[in-house]
C-alpha positions, 0 to 999 in steps of 0.5 A: 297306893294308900297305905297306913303302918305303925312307925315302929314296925316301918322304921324296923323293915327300913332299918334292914332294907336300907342298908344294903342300898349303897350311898352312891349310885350311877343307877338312879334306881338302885338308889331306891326301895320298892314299896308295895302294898296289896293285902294286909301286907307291906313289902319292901325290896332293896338290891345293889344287883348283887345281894337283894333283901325283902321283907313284909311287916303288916300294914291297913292297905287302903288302896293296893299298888306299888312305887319306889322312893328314896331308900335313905331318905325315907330312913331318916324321915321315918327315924325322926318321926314321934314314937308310938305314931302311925304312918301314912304313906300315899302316892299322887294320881300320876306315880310321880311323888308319895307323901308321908304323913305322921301326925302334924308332919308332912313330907312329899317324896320323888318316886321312880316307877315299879317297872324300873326296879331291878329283879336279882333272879335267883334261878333254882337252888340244889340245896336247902336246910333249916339252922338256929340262927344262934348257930349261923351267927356263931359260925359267922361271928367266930371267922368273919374278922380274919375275912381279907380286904384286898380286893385282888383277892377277891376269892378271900373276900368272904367265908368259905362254907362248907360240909366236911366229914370230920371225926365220923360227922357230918359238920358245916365248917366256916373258914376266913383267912386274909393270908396271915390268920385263918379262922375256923369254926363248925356245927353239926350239919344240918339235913338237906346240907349233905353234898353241898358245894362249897361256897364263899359268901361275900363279906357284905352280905355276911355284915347283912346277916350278923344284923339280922340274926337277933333273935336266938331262938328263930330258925333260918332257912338256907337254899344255895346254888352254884352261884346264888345263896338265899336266907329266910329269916322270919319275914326278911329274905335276903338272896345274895350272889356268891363269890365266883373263885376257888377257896385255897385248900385251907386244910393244907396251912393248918399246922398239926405237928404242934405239941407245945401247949400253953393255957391262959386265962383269956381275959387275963391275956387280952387285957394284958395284950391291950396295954403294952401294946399301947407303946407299939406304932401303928405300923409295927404292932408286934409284942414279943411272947417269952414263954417258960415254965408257969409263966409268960412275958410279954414285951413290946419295944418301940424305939420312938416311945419307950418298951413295955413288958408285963408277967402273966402266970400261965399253965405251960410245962415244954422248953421256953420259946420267944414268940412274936406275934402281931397285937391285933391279931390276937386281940381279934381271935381273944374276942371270939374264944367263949370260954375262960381259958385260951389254948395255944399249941405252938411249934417253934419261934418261927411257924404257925400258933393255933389258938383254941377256945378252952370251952369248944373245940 
């Protein structure tokens, strides 16, 4: 293989293929990215066995074939390499080492052969639909951090997506829950995702697709299957095993007896959430909400540090209510709303708060 590229489309198909190998690897392979060259193309595959991501970027192929080298390794080189240079990658007579030549640099990598590579055989998918990339962003960036680390839940471990009929539409619906919060959000479906199971998406390769999905303007293709999901985005594919479990009936936990109802200026609140919750402890971060008429007090007491309390004017006209709620959960749902005005509905002291985003439903 004898192939020619310029750095800075290398560096960016490297940028997106390296991620997905892990660190550390009992499979000496896995710990490598396939290269091949045939045509005017490049492509590059990296899997962990349970998510796999190719991607092709033009390249001045002398000499057509195939290796796999360190993925990591060859990042870092390529990273450190002058802008605005040329790369050339070749491997040796015998496939045992490819060197990569840049200007006045020149490194020699171990290869392991093609043939060892490990294939993430897809089978066929039932379902596929096109979507704005802006859409599948935002459907990910808006629940992906209630998304649960406990491994023993393994089945919360993603976003649950979904087709659902919801005010006489059709609607793709994401929803993440760790047990304590639960987040939801929906577009309007979109052709060919009618009758879709619902599937959960594993948190890694939801982490893959906010990085991918840069461009607002590019539409992306989606084909699922039971048990595999696969994105095409431009010149990136990224194929992905779906978490095999059950998703809890989520609609079941969504309080809709709620008719206390409180609008704040979101960035007011935050901000204000940000500093007294400086006092709290790390282990206890909850800050009290002393909700009346035109006006809520925030407080948070720390009998290690000290208190701290500060007023916010806010629009809320039912009986006062003494809330608690848990500071970084509500910072992290304050950083998904859009629009200026956050919208709580509240019950009583003791149930569940549904916050809205003022701008969106």
């Amino acid at each position: 293989m004898r192939v020619t590229i310029e750095r800075a489309n290398l560096l960016k198909s490297l940028n997106h293929v390296h991620r997905v190998v892990e660190r550390r690897n009992t499979i000496p392979i896995l710990s490598n990215v396939l290269i091949r060259a045939e045509g005017a193309i490049l492509a590059m595959k990296a899997t962990d066995l349970d998510l796999e991501i190719n991607e092709s970027t033009a390249a001045m192929v002398e000499q057509a074939g195939a290796t796999t080298v360190p993925a990591h390794l060859l990042y870092e080189i390529v990273r450190k390499l002058p802008e605005g240079g040329e790369v050339m990658l070749a491997t040796n007579p015998d496939g045992t080492s490819m060197t990569v030549i840049s200007g006045r640099s020149n490194f020699r990598l171990q290869c392991l052969p093609q043939s060892d590579f490990p294939e993430l055989t897809a089978g066929t998918f039932t379902h596929s639909f096109r979507l704005n990339s802006t859409a599948i962003k935002g459907l990910i960036d808006k629940t992906q951090f209630a998304i649960s680390n406990e491994e023993t839940r393994y089945y919360l471990n993603g976003i649950y997506l979904h087709a659902i009929e919801s005010g006489g539409d059709l609607k793709l619906r994401a929803v993440a829950t760790d047990g304590h919060r639960l987040a939801r959000a929906e577009v309007e479906a979109p052709s060919g995702s009618e009758g879709m199971p619902g599937i959960i998406i594993p948190r890694k390769t939801v982490a893959e697709l906010q990085k991918l999905g840069d461009d607002p303007d590019m539409i992306m293709t989606v084909e699922l299957s039971d048990s595999k999901i696969r994105f095409t985005i431009g010149s990136v594919v990224l194929t992905s095993k779906l978490i095999d479990g059950t998703f809890p009936d989520y609609q079941r936990v969504i309080p809709t007896g709620n008719d206390k109802k409180l609008v704040i200026d979101r960035q007011t609140f935050a901000g204000a959430v940000d500093r007294v919750s400086t006092i709290s402890s790390e282990r206890g971060r909850a800050v009290k909400l002393a909700i009346a008429d035109g006006q809520v007090t925030l407080t948070v007491n720390n009998p290690d540090s000290g208190s701290a309390t500060e007023e916010l004017a806010a629009g809320y006209e039912s009986d006062a209510i003494d809330i608690g709620f848990n500071s970084k959960y509500l910072l992290d749902i304050t950083n998904q709303l859009q629009g200026s005005d956050a919208v709580f509905m509240l019950a009583d002291s003791g149930s569940p708060t549904l916050i809205r985003d003022g701008n969106d439903e």
